[in-house]
C-alpha positions, 0 to 999 in steps of 0.5 A: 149814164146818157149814151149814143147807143142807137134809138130804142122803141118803147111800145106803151099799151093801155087798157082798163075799165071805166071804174077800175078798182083801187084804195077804197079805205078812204076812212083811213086817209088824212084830210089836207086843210093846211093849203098853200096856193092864191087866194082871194081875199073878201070882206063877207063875214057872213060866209065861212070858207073851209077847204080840205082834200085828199092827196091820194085822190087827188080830190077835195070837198070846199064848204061855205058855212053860214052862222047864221042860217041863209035863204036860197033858191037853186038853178040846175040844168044841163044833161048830168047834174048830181045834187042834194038837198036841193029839192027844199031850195024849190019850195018858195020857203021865204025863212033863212034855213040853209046852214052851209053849201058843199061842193066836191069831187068824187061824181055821185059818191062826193055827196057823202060830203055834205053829210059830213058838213051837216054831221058836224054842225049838229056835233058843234051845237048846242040845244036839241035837235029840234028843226029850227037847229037842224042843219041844212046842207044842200050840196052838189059835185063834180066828175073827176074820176077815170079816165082822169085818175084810176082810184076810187078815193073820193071825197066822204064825210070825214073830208066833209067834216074836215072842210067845215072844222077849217071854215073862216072868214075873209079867204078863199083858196084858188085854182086845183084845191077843194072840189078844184082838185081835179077839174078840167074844162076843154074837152069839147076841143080835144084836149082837156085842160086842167082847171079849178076853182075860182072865186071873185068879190065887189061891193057897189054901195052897201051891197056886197056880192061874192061868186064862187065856182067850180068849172069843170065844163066840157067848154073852154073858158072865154076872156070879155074879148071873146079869146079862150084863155088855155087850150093845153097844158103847157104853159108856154104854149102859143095863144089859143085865139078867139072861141068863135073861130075854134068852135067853127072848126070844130063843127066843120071838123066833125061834119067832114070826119062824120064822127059817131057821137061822143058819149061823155055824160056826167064827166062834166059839171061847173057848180057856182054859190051865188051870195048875197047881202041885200034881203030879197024875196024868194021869187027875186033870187031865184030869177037872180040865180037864173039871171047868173047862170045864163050869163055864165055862157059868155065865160065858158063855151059852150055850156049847160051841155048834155055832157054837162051837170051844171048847178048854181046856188043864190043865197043871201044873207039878208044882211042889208035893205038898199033900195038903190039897188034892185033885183035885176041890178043886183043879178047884172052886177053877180052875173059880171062877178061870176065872170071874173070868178070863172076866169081865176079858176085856171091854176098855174101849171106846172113847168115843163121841161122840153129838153131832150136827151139821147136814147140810154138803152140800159135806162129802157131795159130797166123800165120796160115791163107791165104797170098797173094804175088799178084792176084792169088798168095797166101800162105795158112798156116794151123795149125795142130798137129806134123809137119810143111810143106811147098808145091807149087802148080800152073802152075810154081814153087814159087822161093825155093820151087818145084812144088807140092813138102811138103818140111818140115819146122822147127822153128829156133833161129830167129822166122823164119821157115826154109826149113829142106833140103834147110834152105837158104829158109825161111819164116818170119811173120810180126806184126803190133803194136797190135802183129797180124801177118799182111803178111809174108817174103819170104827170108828176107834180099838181096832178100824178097818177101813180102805177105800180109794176107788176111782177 
């Protein structure tokens, strides 16, 4: 029961490595492809939609498979990309040969994924493997592992494969799914913000233009009146204003501190797929696709970073021959989609509650101990008298808490200890059947980070 008892301290130490080790079975786990959420519903018919993720990650794979193969060009920039396939988008070939795009999480080890794409379309067609019937799967991905979470669940073949067997016309799931899994945006101003993927459609005349997007930027999301649209994780927090003043303080902030340079290469990357009806030649999408990606720096500030692996695809299905509408139209109209795709990318975040509570000393007892998120990442709570208090310690920040920074902590209404200036973060310890705390969770609900106690 709640008491009165006096404040107790709770001293949470954290240390781990930059990769730490963790369930590496992932042929073992089951691929989620059954998803609620929002979704944006198209008329495309041409392109198939297949999401599938990994809870345990948490991570995901989503794949736009095109029956009938596509022409595509690519565009890659910024300091971290990780693609594949890509270097055959490059060669001016004016044939439709891409059969299907694989975007996903897991950093490097996510390319496996469009491994699996290919695998199972050559699994599901007819006729020998001839090249005319070779599957073509260009892929790229995104950084969502330590210091987000701890495990080395990453998206693989069987993911890939899942995706694929799920792909359908007509739907395309928003926000934290597929590669949104675990993307955030933001960091570039301190807190990084949960993010995902997102998706948009318009059809002026016969042409038809979809843009889909994964963001997982170092910059912040920005309206079409220049505001940054999330800047924290706490839904009722107060607006976050206009991106040309925060990106003013920020500059001035970091001259007056004269801070050492961040080194954050690869944890970011935003992957967007570009699609088109309207038949084009090669030279004319890919200048499309240059035209798009350049565009994208109104939405998301900054952008194509050294922290940043930014990759876009164009595709087109060669379905229509509207003379209306030219190439540079064509890139003016996808360059304002992919604005829209980018701002439905932000999920709904989960509820907070702020309501606190007195001490319980016997609660924090119970809970005092060490607790492991993988080898060499651990959590040490410490029971001592007046205050609680979480710190990070090691060679990176852990996800909600700053490196080597007592963040004070507070118990709320629902058994969970809160961060006092950020009370989106939280901690939740787990019972087993006899009432002894068995590990904890780092933000239960879309986005948990598990630890179990060490003995």
């Amino acid at each position: 029961m709640m008491g009165t008892h006096p404040r107790k301290v709770f001293l949470v130490t954290l240390s781990f490595a930059f990769f730490a080790a963790g369930q590496t079975a992932s042929e073992k786990l089951i691929p989620r492809t059954s998803l609620d959420g929002k979704f944006l519903d198209l008329d495309f018919p041409a392109v198939h939609i297949g999401t599938a993720e990994y809870e345990e990650g948490p991570t995901g794979a989503t794949v736009f498979y095109f029956p009938n193969r596509v022409t595509a060009a690519v565009d890659v920039r910024g300091g971290g990309p990780a693609t594949v396939f890509t270097d055959i988008l490059r060669l001016g070939s004016e044939k439709p040969i891409v059969s299907a795009i694989s975007f996903a999480g897991g950093s490097a080890y996510g390319l496996a994924a469009a491994g699996g794409v290919a695998a199972e379309i050559r699994d599901t067609k007819t006729g020998t493997p001839e090249w005319n019937n070779i599957a073509v799967v260009p892929g790229a991905i995104i950084y969502d592992l330590a210091p987000r979470r701890f495990n080395k669940v990453t998206p693989d073949e069987a993911l890939g494969r899942a995706a694929l067997r799920a792909a359908r016309p007509g739907r395309f799931l928003l926000g934290a799914h597929g590669a949104g899994r675990f993307a955030v945006q933001g960091s570039y101003f301190g807190t990084p913000t949960y993010s995902g993927q997102g998706g948009a459609f318009h059809q002026a005349g016969l042409a038809k233009v979809a843009v889909f997007t994964v963001v997982n930027a170092r910059g912040a999301i920005v309206d079409r009146s220049g505001k940054v649209l999330r800047c924290g994780n706490d839904p009722s927090a107060a607006p976050c204003g206009f991106i040309a003043d925060r990106l003013r303080s920020v500059i001035d902030r970091q001259i007056a501190s004269a801070a050492p340079k961040s080194d954050e290469l690869t944890r970011n990357t935003t992957i967007t797929l570009v699609v088109i009806n309207c038949k084009l030649t090669f030279a004319e999408l890919q200048r499309l696709a240059v035209q798009v990606h350049t565009s994208m720096a109104r939405a998301i500030q900054p952008f194509h970073t050294d922290a940043d692996g930014d990759t876009l695809f164009a595709v087109s299905t060669n379905e229509v021959n509207d003379p209306r509408m030219s190439a540079v139209n064509l890139g003016v109209l996808a360059s304002e989609v992919a604005w829209d795709a980018v701002l439905s990318s932000l999920p709904v975040l989960d509820p907070v509650d702020k309501g606190t509570l007195p001490d319980d000393a016997s609660f924090f007892a119970a809970c005092a101990g060490r607790y492991a998120f993988a080898e060499g990442v651990t959590l040490t709570v410490i029971h001592e008298q007046d205050r609680i208090w979480a710190e990070a310690d090691g060679n990176s920040p852990l996800y909600g808490f700053r490196l080597k920074q007592k963040e004070e902590l507070v118990l709320n209404t629902s058994g969970d200890l809160i961060v006092k200036s950020q009370p989106a973060n939280r901690l939740r310890f787990i019972k087993n059947s006899s009432g002894h705390v068995t590990g904890l969770i780092l933000n239960p609900g879309h986005w948990p980070v598990s630890a179990n106690r060490l003995p």
